[in-house]
N, C-alpha and C positions, 0 to 999 in steps of 0.2 A: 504494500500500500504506500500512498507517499508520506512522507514522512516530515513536512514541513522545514524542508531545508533545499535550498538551491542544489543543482549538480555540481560546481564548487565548493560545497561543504561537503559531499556526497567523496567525493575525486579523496578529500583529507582523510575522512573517517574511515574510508577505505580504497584503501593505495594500489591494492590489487585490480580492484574493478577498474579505477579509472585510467590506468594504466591497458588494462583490455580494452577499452573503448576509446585511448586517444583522447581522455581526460573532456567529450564530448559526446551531450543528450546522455549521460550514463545511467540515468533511471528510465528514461524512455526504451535505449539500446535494451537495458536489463530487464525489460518490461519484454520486448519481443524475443527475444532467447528464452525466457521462463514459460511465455505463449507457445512456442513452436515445441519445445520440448515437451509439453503437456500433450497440444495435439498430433506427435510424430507419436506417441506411447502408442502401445500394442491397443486397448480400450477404445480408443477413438479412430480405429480400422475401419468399421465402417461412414462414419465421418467423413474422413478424409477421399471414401468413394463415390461422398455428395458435391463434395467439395470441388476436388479435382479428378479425370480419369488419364490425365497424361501429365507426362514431365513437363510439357510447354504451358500446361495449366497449372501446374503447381508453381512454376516458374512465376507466370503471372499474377497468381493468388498470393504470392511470400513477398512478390514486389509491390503491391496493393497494400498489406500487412507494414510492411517497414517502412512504406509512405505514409500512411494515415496514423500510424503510432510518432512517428519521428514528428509529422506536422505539427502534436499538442507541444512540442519544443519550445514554445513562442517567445523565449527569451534568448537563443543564439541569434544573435543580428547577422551574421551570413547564411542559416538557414531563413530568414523572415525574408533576405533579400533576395538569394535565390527564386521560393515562391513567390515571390511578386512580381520578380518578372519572369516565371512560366506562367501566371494568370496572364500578363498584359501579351502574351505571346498568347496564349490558348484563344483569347477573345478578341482579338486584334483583325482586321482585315488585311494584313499586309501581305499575307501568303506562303510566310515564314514557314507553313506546314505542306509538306509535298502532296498528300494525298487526301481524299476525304475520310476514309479509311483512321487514316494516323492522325487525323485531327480530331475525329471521333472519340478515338482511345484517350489521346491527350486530355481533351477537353473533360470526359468523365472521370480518369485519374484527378485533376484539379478539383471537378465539382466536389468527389467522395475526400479529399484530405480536407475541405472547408467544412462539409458538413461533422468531419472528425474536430474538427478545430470548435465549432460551434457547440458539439455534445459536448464539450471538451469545460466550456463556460455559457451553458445553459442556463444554470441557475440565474443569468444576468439577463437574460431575455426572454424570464419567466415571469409570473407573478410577482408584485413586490414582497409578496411574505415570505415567497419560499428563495428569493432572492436574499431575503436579510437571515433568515436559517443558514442560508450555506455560506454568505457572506459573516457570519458570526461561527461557525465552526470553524474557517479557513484562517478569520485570527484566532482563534484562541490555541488553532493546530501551531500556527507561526508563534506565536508566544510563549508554548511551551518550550520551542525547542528551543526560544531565547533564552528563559530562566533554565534548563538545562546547559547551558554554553556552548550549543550547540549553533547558534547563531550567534554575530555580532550585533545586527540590529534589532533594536526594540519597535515593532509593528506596528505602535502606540505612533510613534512619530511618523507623523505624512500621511499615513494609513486613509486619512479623509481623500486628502488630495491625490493618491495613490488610485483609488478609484477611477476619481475623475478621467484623470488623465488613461487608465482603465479602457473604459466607455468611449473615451472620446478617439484614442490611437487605437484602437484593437476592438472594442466588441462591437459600435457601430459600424466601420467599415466594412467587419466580417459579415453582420447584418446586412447592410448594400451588397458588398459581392454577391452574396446569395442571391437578393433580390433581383441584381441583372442579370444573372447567369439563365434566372426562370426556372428551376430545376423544382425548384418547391412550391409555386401554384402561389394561389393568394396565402399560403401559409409564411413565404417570404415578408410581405405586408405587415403584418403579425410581431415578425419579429422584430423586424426592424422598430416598430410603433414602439412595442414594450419593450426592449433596448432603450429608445431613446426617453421613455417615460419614469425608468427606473431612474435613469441618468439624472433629468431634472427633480426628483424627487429625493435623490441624494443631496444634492447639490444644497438643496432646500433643510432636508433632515439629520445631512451625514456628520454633523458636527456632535451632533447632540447624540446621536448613536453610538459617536465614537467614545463620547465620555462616559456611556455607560456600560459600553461592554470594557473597555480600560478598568473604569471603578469593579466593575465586577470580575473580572481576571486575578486584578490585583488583590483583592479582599480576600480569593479563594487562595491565592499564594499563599498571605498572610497568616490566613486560617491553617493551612495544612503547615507552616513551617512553628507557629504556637504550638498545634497539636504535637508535632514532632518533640521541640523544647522539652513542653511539660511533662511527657512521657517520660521521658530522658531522665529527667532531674528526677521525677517521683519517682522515680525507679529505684535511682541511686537512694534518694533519702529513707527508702526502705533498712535501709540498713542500721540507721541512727535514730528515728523516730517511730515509735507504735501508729501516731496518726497518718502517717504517707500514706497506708490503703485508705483512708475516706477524703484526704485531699485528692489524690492519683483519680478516685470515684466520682469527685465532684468536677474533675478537671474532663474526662473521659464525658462526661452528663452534660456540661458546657459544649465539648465539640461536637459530640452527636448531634444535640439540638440545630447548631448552626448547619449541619453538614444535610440532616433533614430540610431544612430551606431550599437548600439549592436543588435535593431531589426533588421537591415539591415543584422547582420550577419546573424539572425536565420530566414532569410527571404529566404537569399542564399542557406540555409540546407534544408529549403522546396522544393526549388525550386529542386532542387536536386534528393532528395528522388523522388517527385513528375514526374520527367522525367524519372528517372529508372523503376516506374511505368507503365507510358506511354508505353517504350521500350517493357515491360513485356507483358500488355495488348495487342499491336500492334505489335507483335514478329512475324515479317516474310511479313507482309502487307507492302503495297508500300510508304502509306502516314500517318503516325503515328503524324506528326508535327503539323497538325490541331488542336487537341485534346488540343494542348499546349495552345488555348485560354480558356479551362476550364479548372475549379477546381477540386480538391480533388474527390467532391462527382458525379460529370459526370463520373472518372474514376473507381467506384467504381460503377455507375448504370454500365457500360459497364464490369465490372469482375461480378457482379451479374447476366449476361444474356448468361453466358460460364459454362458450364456442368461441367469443370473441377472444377470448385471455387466455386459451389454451392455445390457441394459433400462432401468440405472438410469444407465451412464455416456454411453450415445450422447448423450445433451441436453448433457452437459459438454462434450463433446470439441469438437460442433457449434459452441455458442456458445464454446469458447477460441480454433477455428480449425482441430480437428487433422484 
């Protein structure tokens, strides 16, 4: 999974890898050897006979694979430039392409690593809520690996204006490409809207957000490195004092209760997600409220037993193992 640290930091932590990869995209690179490897296993034999039935298809499918993984790279600026100008070449009238054939092929290689690029930062041309979810799990992933000293910078700083400029160099335009290219219907329209709607609604919000997931990061530090402390020390004062197990007691009764809050918060984010579900599964039916006394996995036997959700999940579940 990623790990909230640049390929830079990735290259130091481990000198091996980045060394195999030319100290370049090494969690992307490492991402499609980990892929290929899973699906070259004996298990996924018949797979690989949906997949490809000749060498020159495999060929093509492994070059598809390490274009559309290498794409979410978007921070090597010789990989960003190179793709920019094979789009301005793909869509261009100049004639640069010999055949119709190979402009063909070119042109949907381009369109499939954009749309990779797109899933890639979805959450940003989604919903504003499910944009500020993933935009608050992606600090708080970069924050950890700061207070582990695993990064130098602190996320906190810029993080507003980091966005910004976000949205404005990278998810909009990705937005437009899409939308000229035509490949996606009026669903292009769409994104681009909500792209640029999150954008001024940040712009608007992002200040005041940022100070409250900061304050709340930083609290949770606090709290866990208190907890750590007083543990410590009542530990030790066992040794000297008969009352250290009911301070130790009172001090364990304090952290709990703080630590309960914050579950209570991601308890509410469940709840949440879990009813938009509901809504999803029970779209158009009279009494959908029922279901609200089951969990998770009732609403997921009930998307498992509708044509539409087996269609599109059977290939996940195949290739995760289920």
């Amino acid at each position: 999974g990623h790990t909230g640290v640049p390929n830079g930091q990735l290259a130091e932590e481990k000198p091996d890898l980045g060394d195999k990869y030319g100290r370049k995209s090494i969690a992307e690179q490492n991402s499609i050897d980990t892929a290929w490897g899973i699906l070259s296993s004996s298990r996924f034999k018949k797979l690989r006979r949906c997949l490809f039935e000749s060498k020159q298809e495999k060929h093509r499918f492994r070059q598809l694979l390490v274009n559309c993984v290498m794409a979410t790279d978007i921070f090597d600026q010789d990989l960003r430039e190179l793709r920019k100008s094979r789009w301005n070449k793909a869509f261009s009238d100049d004639g640069s392409l010999s055949s119709g054939e190979e402009e063909g092929h070119y042109k949907a290689t381009i369109v499939i690593e954009h749309i990779m690029q797109a899933s890639d930062v979805a959450h940003t041309m989604q919903e504003w809520e499910i944009y500020r979810q993933w935009n608050e799990s992606l600090f708080r992933e970069f924050y950890e690996a700061y207070t582990e000293g695993r990064s130098a910078k602190d996320p906190s700083d810029g993080w507003y204006e980091g966005e910004l400029w976000f949205f404005d160099n990278w998810v909009v335009p990705l937005a437009q490409n899409l939308k000229e290219c035509g490949v996606l219907d009026i669903a292009s329209d769409q994104l681009v809207n909500q792209a640029r709607s999150n954008r001024q609604r940040w712009q608007f919000e992002g200040k005041i957000i940022c100070e409250e997931m900061c304050s709340d990061v930083k609290s949770n530090t606090r709290m866990l490195d208190r907890s750590t402390s007083s543990c410590s020390h009542s530990l030790a004062a066992t040794e000297d004092s008969s009352t250290s197990a009911s301070y130790l007691a009172s001090q364990m009764v304090t952290e709990a209760e703080s630590l309960s809050k914050v579950m209570a918060r991601y308890e509410r984010k469940y709840e949440t997600v879990l009813g938009n579900l509901i809504a999803l599964a029970y779209k158009g039916q009279p009494c959908p409220m029922d279901l609200e006394q089951h969990g998770l996995s009732d609403v997921h036997k009930h998307f498992k037993q509708q044509e539409w959700y087996r269609s599109h999940a059977d290939n996940d579940e195949v290739l995760l193992g289920l």
